[in-house]
N, C-alpha and C positions, 0 to 999 in steps of 0.2 A: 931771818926771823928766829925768834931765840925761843928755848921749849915755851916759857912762860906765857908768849904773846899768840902761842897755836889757839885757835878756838878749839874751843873740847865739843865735839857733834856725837848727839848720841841716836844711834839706830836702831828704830824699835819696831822688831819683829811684830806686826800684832796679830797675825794668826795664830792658836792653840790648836788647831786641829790636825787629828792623826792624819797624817800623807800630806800635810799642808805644803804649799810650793813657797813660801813668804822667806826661807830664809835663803833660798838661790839669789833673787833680788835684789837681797838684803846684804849677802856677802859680797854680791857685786858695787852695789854703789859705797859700800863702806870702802871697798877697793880702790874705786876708783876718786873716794874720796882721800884717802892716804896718798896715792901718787900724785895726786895735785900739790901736796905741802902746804905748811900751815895748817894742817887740821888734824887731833889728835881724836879719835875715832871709838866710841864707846858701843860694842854692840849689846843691846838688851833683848833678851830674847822673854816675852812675856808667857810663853807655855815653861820655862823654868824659873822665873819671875813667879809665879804660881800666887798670886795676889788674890784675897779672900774674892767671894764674890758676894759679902753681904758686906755693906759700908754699916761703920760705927755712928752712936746717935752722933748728937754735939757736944758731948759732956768732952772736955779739952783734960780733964782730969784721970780718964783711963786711957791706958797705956794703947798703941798701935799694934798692931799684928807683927812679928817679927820682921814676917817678908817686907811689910810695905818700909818698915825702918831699915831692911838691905838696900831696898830700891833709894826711898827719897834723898841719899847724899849723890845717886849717880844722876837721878831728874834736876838735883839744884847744879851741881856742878857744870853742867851742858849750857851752854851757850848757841845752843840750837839742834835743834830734832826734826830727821826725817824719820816720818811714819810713814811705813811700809804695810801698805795693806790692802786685803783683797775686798771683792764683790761678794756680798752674801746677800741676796733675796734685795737686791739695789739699794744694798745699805752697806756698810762698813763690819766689822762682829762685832759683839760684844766683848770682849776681851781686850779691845779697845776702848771703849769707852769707859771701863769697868777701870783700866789702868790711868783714864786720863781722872776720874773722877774720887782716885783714891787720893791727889795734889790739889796744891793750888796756887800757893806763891813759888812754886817750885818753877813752874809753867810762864810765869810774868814778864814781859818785858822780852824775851824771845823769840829769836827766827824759825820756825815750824815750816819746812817742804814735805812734800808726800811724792811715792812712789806705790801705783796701785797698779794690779791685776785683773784680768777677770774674762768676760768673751767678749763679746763685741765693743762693747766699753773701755772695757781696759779700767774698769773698776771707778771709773770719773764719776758714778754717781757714789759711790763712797767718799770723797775729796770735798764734792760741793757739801756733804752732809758735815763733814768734820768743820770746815773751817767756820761757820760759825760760834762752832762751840770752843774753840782753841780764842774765837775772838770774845765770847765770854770770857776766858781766862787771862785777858789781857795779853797775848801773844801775836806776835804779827806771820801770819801765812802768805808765804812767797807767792808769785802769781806763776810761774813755772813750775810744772808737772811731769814727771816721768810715768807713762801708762803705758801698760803689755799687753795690750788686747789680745787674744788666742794667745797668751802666754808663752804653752806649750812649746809653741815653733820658735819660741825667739834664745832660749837658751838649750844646749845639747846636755846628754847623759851625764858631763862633765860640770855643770853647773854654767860651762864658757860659752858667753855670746855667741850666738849664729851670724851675727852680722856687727862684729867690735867698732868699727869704723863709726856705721851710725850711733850706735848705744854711748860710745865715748864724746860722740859730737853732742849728743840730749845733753849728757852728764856734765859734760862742759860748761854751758850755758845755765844750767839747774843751780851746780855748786858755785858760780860766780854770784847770782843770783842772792842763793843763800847766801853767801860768805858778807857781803854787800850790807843786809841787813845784819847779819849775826853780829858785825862787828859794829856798827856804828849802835845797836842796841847795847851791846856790851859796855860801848864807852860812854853810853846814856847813863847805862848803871853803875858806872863807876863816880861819874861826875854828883848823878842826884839817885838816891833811894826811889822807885819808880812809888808813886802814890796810889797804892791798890788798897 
């Protein structure tokens, strides 16, 4: 496969909070998204992402906030995004939705997986919350999920799996998943301009 033909997946941290656990997760599956091959691996981290949190009217006439104009060339470039995100009060953060709501056509036409955390859960009621609103944006959510219920125990001090074997079989199965959609959407959007 030749560099051109890699999907570009982009990994978006979406906790902001101090002592947050979102980018151990995050560094993992983007890991284990790189030794798969074919996939060229964007991590976004939205606590240095630092995106306003009051959205602009409609006036298409004033300019964007610098950050979001850092960000939207690395949301259009991505050929698929997992979001990485924890349980908060059985919701997802805000800082999540605050990042999905700053795009729009960025977002279109797209394979969106998730990887969530939390306690008992494993952060799935964050997941069911998101994907409808990714399916407003016209994006397609994989039906394969990576969740860490009690977290804690599943990676050591080191950030490394407690248990690689299983974690690498989830990831297996997740990233073919994604890869499946990311790419026949991609060749959608190459054939026809998606009609949003």
């Amino acid at each position: 496969m030749s560099e051109d033909d890699r999907l570009n997946v982009a990994v978006v941290i979406g906790s902001t909070r101090r002592g947050r656990f979102g980018p151990t997760p995050a560094r993992w599956i983007a890991d284990q998204a790189e030794q798969r091959g074919g996939m060229k691996v964007d991590l976004i981290d939205l606590a240095e992402a630092d995106l306003p949190p009051i959205l602009p009217s409609d006036d298409a006439t004033l300019p964007l906030p610098e950050q979001v104009e850092a960000l939207a060339p690395r949301i259009e470039a991505a050929d698929a995004f997992i979001v990485v995100t924890p349980v908060y009060n059985r919701g997802y953060p805000g800082s999540v939705k605050n990042a999905i709501d700053w795009f729009f056509t960025e977002w279109q036409a797209k394979a969106v997986g998730f990887v969530s955390y939390g306690g008992v859960t494993g952060g799935l009621t964050s997941i069911e919350q998101l994907r409808p609103i990714f399916n407003e944006l016209n994006a397609a959510t994989i039906r394969n999920t990576i969740t860490f219920p009690d977290y804690q125990d599943k990676f050591d001090e080191l950030g490394q799996p407690t248990n690689p074997e299983l974690l690498s079989s989830l990831a297996k199965g997740f990233l073919e998943q994604l890869t499946w959609w990311a790419e026949a959407l991609r060749e959608a959007r190459r054939k026809v301009p998606y009609p949003g």
